[in-house]
C-alpha angles and dihedrals in degrees: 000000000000117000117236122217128204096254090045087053098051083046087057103034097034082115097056088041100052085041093056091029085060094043098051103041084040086051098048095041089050096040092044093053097091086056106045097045094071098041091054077058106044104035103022144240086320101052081045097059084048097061097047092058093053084054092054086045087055095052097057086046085059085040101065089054097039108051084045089050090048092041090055092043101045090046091031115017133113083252094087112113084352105137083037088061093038106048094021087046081164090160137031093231077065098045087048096057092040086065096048085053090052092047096048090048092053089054098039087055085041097058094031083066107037087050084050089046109047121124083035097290115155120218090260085050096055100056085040087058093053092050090050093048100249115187108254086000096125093034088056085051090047088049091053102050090040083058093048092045092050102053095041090050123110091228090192094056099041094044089058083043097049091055091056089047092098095048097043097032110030091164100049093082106042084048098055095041079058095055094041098054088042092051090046104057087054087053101043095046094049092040084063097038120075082263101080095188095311098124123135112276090233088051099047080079091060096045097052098048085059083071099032081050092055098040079057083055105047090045098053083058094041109027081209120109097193096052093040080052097054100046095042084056098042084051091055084053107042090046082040083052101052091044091050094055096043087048083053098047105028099019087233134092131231118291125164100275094049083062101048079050090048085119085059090057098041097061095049105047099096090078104062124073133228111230104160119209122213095286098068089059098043084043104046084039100057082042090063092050097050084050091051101040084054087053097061104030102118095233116168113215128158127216122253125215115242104229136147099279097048085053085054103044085038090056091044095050091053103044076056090058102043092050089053094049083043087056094040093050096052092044086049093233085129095064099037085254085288120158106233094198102084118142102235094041097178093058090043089048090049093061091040092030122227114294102053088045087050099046084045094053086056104062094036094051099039093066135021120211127175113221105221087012119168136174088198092059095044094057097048080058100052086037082063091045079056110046086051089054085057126193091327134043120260116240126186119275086228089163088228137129115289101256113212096218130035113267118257104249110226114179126183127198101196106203111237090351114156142125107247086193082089089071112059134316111322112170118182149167100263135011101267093208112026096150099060095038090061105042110121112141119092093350142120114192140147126121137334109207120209157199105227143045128206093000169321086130099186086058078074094046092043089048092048105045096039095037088231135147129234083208101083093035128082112284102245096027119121107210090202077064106037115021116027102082100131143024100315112181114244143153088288105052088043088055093046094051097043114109083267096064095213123214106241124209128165118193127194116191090213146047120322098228088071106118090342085280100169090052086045099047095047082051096047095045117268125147090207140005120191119201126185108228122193095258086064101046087106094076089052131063108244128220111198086338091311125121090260113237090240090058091041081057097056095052089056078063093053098052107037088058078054105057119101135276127257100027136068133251136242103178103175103198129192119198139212111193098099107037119128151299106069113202100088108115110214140164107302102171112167097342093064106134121208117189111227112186091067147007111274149202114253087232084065104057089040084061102043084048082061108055079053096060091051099051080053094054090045089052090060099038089056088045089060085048104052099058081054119115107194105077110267127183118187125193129199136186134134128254096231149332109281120254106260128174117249092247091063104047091038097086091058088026113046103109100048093045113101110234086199088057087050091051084060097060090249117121109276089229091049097113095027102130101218102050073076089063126100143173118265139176151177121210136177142183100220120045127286131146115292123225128195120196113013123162120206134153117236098251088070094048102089090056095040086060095046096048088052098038081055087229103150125261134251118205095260104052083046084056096050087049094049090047094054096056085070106039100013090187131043122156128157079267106055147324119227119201128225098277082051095253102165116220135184125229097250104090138053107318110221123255106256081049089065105042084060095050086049088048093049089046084066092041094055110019112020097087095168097045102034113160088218098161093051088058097031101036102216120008130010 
């Protein structure tokens, strides 16, 4: 039997090809007018252009399940011989089959209809759907041709020339089992991301050559197509895998930083627990299948021998390959020229899918670069910061006692600390936070607003200590990673150059491989940093396996009575006892919180019980304080919002939740402004004037302290006060003015906006013209 060669079967099948090639584009254009009609109207010539592409997409999408379906019908179809027996009719067997033809044709377009058309679709629907994305949309138009094929298929013809398949057409195969695996890890991966199989129809391409890229890899090493197979599908699971349990545990996917902060995760993943939904069973099981399919496919491959010249060709083909991924990477060709910094990433990933997110989140992540940046202008604007200081240093009208001494400084980052009652209607037994409600003396408190939900906590404590925004960083980075690499000014080191030489100490009640902290604080100036490791847990009391607030707090107390005498303290703390996840039962005792207006999630109440154990741990620590005599201000807030299902935050949050963000596979509370809103407060142990109700971003806190401490100012921290006056809040999320107009980051920044982002840009990235002096005041 003659062999038949790819070039020698388009020769023989073009006609079945431009047939299906014409019905597919014509059915996609036709189907796709009532929508692009209006958007030429609504969005312009460019929208328009766009939308023409993602018809054409569509049509080739229609195209890979309609040219198999005529090439199997026209070589193995009931059609054969069908108008002879129809208008010859010479015999009554043929007139009999030609019945049953008949017959089998009525219920094959039968069915075909009533599969298109189910949920009330009708046929125009269904193409549209696939254009728009639909969930299922193109598996439901799949269903319903296999079905047509199936039952239009001359079983007995296409099974003899099944078996001849391999003999006639060797590279078929090998061809189709390409294509399948390819088509599989895209599937497998965005199965287990947020995407579910969502992604734009002129990005899927994309998505599939990732695998069929790797599967090339992985041959060049092996020569053999089965085990390349294997092991490009076990990868897709295993990296669809990962993604699935930190979604589940964080609500985000994987992006660079996450994985330079892998140790982080690590260490609290026991408590979490692994309660998978309907997708881990249908995708692990369609990943057992393919194994298995590859398994059994009677391929025929012979060994090849390993021997100098394969590894050298072996070597040579992929260095090709690597540079051209290389050229295609920086050109952006990799990632279909896609930004991977938007701020609700998993929206934005379930549009790309995952992989070319994920590639485009790496080069804009790795390095940071300012468009118009320059060092000149930066310090002009801080000059201008210090001509308006003056000869002498402002300080805060606090309207408070003169203190002899400068006040120790201490700061507290509560993980997960907030109050949910920001969010909706939540009604419980007991007020899960009174003491903190009801501080007023001596005590200024309201909201911090910031830039993250759910986590990274140290892109908070990175906000607060170097006065920085996320906004003009990389969403997904994680600056303790990436950036800091070397001194970076911050609260600490301007404390610790003031005229009153502070003392600074940073304690982490965890692990010190958390967010490469010790490298960070060392960086960010800091004399001593205490972590508390696993081997020393007994000396502490322990909350679901977490150093408790009220025991952190305690050890505030310790060391504050240790530091040394003659100069004042800044101790910045960062604490354990409330971060997620939230299923562990443990002891409540009396500050166990029920929710009353509705019916909630036991998550829920052990949170909330939470929060409660950590307003009574604040009382005490302010009691302690309060008999001090050295001057002491302590300042509170939480890092984030904890990471809560849906489900859970639905019966308070129904109403400001997007039902569109939901349809995406994002949380429908992702872009809701106040889940980045937390509790703060400043209190003091001697008088000063209180404040209720103040509203400031992270990024201003630093400077806030420092202006009511009455520490004096560097340029930098009277810039940010004078910027805030302006635009009193500005997180990665959004920026409000001063008559609390709330934008969004995708127009023109204003110009002071972006004076700051220039000036930041000195302070984290411009090594060789740092203005050292204008962030640190005297000294580096």
């Amino acid at each position: 039997m003659q062999k038949v060669t790819i070039i020698i079967f388009l020769k023989e099948e073009w006609r079945y090809l431009l047939a299906a090639f014409g019905l597919a584009v014509a059915s996609s254009a036709l189907m796709c007018i009532p929508l692009i009609q209006p958007c030429m109207a609504d969005y312009g010539e460019l929208f328009f252009s766009y939308t023409v592409i993602c018809a054409l997409w569509t049509g080739i999408y229609l195209l890979c399940a309609v040219f198999p379906a005529f090439l199997w019908l026209g070589r193995y179809g009931i059609f054969s011989g069908f108008f002879t027996g129809i208008f010859k009719k010479k015999k009554q067997q043929d007139r009999r089959q030609t019945a049953v033809r008949l017959l089998r044709l009525a219920i094959a377009c039968f069915g075909l209809y009533e599969i298109m058309t189910y949920h009330r679709f009708s046929m125009r629907v269904v193409i549209i759907s696939i254009f728009r994305n639909r969930s299922g949309a193109y598996l439901q138009f799949l269903l319903g041709l296999v079905f047509f094929v199936i039952l239009l298929t001359d079983w007995k013809k296409a099974a003899k020339a099944f078996l001849r398949w391999d003999q006639k057409y060797p590279w078929m195969l090998k061809s189709v089992l390409v294509l399948f695996v390819s088509f599989m890890g895209f599937f497998i991966i965005e199965m287990f991301c947020e995407s579910k199989m969502l992604t734009y129809m002129d990005m899927r391409f994309l998505n599939i050559c990732y695998w069929g890229i790797l599967l090339l890899f992985l041959y060049l090493i092996f020569r053999q197509l089965k085990i390349s197979a294997v092991i490009t599908l076990v990868t897709a699971y295993v990296l669809g895998l990962a993604n699935y349990l930190v979604v589940m545990f964080r609500g985000n996917e994987i992006l660079w930083g996450d994985i330079q902060a892998a140790g982080t995760a690590m260490e609290v993943v026991d408590n979490y627990s692994f309660k998978p939904d309907q997708y881990f069973p249908m995708v692990t099981i369609a990943f057992v299948l393919s194994v298995l399919v590859i398994l059994v496919l009677p391929l025929k491959e012979k060994r090849q021998k390993v021997d100098k010249k394969r590894v050298i060709q072996t070597l040579i083909s992929e260095a090709l390959l690597i540079a051209v991924l290389l050229i295609a990477n920086v050109s952006g060709v990799l990632y279909g020229f896609i930004q991977g910094n938007y701020w609700d990433y998993t929206a934005m990933m379930t549009n790309t899918g995952y992989i070319p997110y994920f590639i485009s989140n790496v080069n804009y992540s790795a390095s940071v670069k300012l468009e118009n940046y320059s060092a000149s202008s930066a310090k002009k604007t801080l000059e201008k910061s210090s001509a308006l200081l003056g000869d002498d240093a402002a300080v805060a009208d606090t309207s408070a006692e003169e203190t002899a001494q400068a006040p120790n400084i201490i700061m507290i980052m509560d993980e997960a600390f907030s109050d949910l009652a920001v969010n909706g209607d939540l009604e419980t037994n007991q007020d899960y936070m009174p003491f903190i409600h009801n501080m007023e003396d001596n005590t200024i408190k309201g909201y911090l607003h910031l830039s993250i939900c759910g986590a990274p906590t140290a892109n908070t404590e990175f906000e607060v200590l170097t006065r920085s925004s996320m906004a003009f960083l990389p969403v997904g980075s994680i600056p303790y990673n990436q950036y800091v690499t070397s001194k970076i000014p911050s609260l600490a080191s301007v404390l610790a150059n003031s005229e009153d030489e502070y003392q600074t100490f940073a304690y982490h009640s965890y692990s010190c491989t958390g967010y490469n902290r010790p490298k960070a604080y060392d960086f960010l100036g800091f004399d001593d940093s205490l972590f508390v490791e696993e081997e020393d847990m007994d000396a502490y009391e322990a909350v679901r396996g977490y150093v408790s607030d009220a025991s952190d707090f305690k050890k505030l107390e310790e060391i504050y009575e240790e530091k040394k005498d003659g100069n004042p303290l800044f101790l910045f703390n960062v604490t354990m006892q409330n971060h997620g996840g939230y299923m562990t039962y443990f002891d409540q005792g009396e500050d166990a919180i029920e929710v009353t207006n509705f019916d909630a999630d036991y998550q829920l109440e052990n949170y909330l019980t939470l929060i409660k154990k950590s307003d009574n741990a604040v009382k005490e620590l302010v009691t302690y304080f309060q008999k001090e005599e050295e001057p002491t201000m302590i300042i509170f807030f939480g890092d984030h919002q904890p990471k809560l299902a849906d489900e859970i935050l639905e019966p308070f949050m129904a109403d400001s939740g997007s039902d569109e963000a939901a349809a995406d596979g994002s949380s429908r509370y992702t872009n809701v402004s106040s889940r980045y809103e937390v509790p703060f407060f400043i209190w003091t142990n001697y008088d000063i004037k209180e404040q209720q109700n103040v509203d400031i971003s992270a990024n201003y806190l630093s400077s806030y302290v420092l202006e009511h401490a009455g520490i004096p100012l560097t340029s930098y921290d009277d810039f940010l006060l004078e910027l805030r006056q302006s635009y009193p809040i500005l997180t990665a999320k959004e920026y409000w003015d001063a008559d609390g107009n709330v934008m969004s980051w995708d127009g023109e920044k204003p110009s002071a906006i972006s004076s700051y982002e220039n000036i930041q840009y000195n302070c984290l990235f411009d090594k060789d013209h740092k203005l050292s002096t204008f962030f640190n005041g005297t000294g580096d």
